[in-house]
N, C-alpha and C positions, 0 to 999 in steps of 0.2 A: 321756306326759302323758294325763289323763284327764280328760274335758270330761262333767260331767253335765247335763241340763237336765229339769224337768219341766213341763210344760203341763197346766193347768187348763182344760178345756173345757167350760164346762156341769157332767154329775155327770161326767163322761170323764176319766180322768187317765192322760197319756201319760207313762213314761220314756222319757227320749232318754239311752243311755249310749254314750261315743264315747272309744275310745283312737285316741288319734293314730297309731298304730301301724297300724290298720285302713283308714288312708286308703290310698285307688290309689296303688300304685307306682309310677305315672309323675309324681304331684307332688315325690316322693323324686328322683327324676331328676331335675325341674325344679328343684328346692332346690339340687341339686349345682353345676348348671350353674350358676346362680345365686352360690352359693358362689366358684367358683372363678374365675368371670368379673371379681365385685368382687374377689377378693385383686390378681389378673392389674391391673385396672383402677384398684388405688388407690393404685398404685406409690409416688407422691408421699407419701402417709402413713407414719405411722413404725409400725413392726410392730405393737405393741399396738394400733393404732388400724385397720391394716390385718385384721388375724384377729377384732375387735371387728366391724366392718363387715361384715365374710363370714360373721360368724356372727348377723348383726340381720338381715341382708337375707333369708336362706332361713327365718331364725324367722319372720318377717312372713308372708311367706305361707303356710307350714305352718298357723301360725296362722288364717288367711282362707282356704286351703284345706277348712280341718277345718272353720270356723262358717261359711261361706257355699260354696263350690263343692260338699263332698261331701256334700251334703243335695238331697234329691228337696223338689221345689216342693210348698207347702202351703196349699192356698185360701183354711183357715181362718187362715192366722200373720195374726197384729195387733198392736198395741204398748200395751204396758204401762207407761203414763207416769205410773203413782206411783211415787215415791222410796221405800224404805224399806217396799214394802208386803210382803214377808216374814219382816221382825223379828213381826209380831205373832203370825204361827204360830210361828213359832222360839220364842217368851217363851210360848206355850201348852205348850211341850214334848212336841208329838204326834208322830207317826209323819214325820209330812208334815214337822215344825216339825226333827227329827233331817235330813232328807233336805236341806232348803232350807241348814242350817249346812253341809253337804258343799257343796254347789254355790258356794255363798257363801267357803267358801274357796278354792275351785276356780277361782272368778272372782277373785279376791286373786290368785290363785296364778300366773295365765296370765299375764300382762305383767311378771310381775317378770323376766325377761331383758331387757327394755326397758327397766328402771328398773337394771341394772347395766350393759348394754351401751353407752347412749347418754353417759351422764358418761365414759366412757372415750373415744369418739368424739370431742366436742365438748370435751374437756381444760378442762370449767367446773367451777367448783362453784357452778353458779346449777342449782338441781333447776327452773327454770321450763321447761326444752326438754325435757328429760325429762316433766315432767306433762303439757304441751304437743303433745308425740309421741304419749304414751301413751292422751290425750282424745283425741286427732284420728285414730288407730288404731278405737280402742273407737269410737267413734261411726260411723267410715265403716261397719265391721264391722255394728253395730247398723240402720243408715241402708238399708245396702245386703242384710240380711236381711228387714226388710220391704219394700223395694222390688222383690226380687224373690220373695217370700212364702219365702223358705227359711228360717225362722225368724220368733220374737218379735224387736222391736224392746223391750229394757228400760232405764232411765233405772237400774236398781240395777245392771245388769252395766258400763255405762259407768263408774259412781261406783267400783265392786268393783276394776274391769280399772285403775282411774286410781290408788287408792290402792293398790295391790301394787306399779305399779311408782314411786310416790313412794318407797315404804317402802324399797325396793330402790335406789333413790337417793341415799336418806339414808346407807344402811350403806354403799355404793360409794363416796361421797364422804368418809366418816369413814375408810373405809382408804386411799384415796388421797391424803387429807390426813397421816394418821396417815407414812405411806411416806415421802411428802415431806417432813415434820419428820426423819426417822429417815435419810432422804439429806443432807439437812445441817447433820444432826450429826457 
């Protein structure tokens, strides 16, 4: 997965490009154990719901690994509480407006295992624990990059990170619905 971000500072303009690939090797480790501890530990579950689980818990922090631990602290990071303040470069169709659409779907793009994993976990078809999850991720994520200055705090990456993984809900629940028609027939 590829995390892009850029920063407007004054006339300054930072790329931040981050494959997850590139993160320390000992949060791969951490992931693992992580993994294998929830399989081991959710015994009680039924297997789709157990390998579901083992695979939401090490994405979570791979996740929160990659946008808040492996970033060096930034004096300047601030927050950026307009909604929607990149669409109007993006509708300029400038250099900057082509960059902001990558990022834009990049932030679509991260939480959608969150918007299939969780409907499989919680065997609803209510998408509300799902968006619920996915807002309450995205925001700690955003909360906790400006608090500890590793990052912008944005109100468009929470909106971005929430509807990827609704979108991702919608489709998980239409094939899980769809399966369960087709089991009893």
């Amino acid at each position: 997965m590829i995390i892009v971000r850029r920063y407007l500072r004054g006339d300054k303009t930072i790329d931040y490009l981050f494959i997850v690939a590139d993160i320390k090797t000992h949060y791969y480790y951490i992931a693992a154990i992580i993994m294998v501890v929830t399989f081991i530990c959710s015994g009680r579950l039924s297997l789709m719901r157990r390998i579901a689980l083992s695979l939401l818990l090490p994405y979570i922090f791979l996740v929160f690994a990659s946008t808040v631990l492996d970033r060096s602290r930034d004096e300047e990071a601030k927050g950026v509480f307009r909604l929607f303040r990149d669409y109007e470069e993006i509708r300029k169709g400038t250099e900057l407006g082509e960059y902001l659409k990558k990022e834009l779907t990049l932030n679509i793009l991260m939480l959608v295992p969150i918007g299939v994993l969780v409907p499989i976990i919680v065997r609803r078809k209510k998408i509300i624990k799902t968006v619920l999850t996915a807002l309450t991720f995205s925001t700690a994520i955003e909360v906790t990059q400006l608090a500890t200055k590793r990052g912008y705090f944005e109100f468009d990456d929470i909106f971005h990170n929430t509807v990827g993984a609704l979108i991702a809900a919608i489709v998980t629940i239409l094939i899980m619905s769809a399966f369960s028609v087709m089991k009893k027939e």
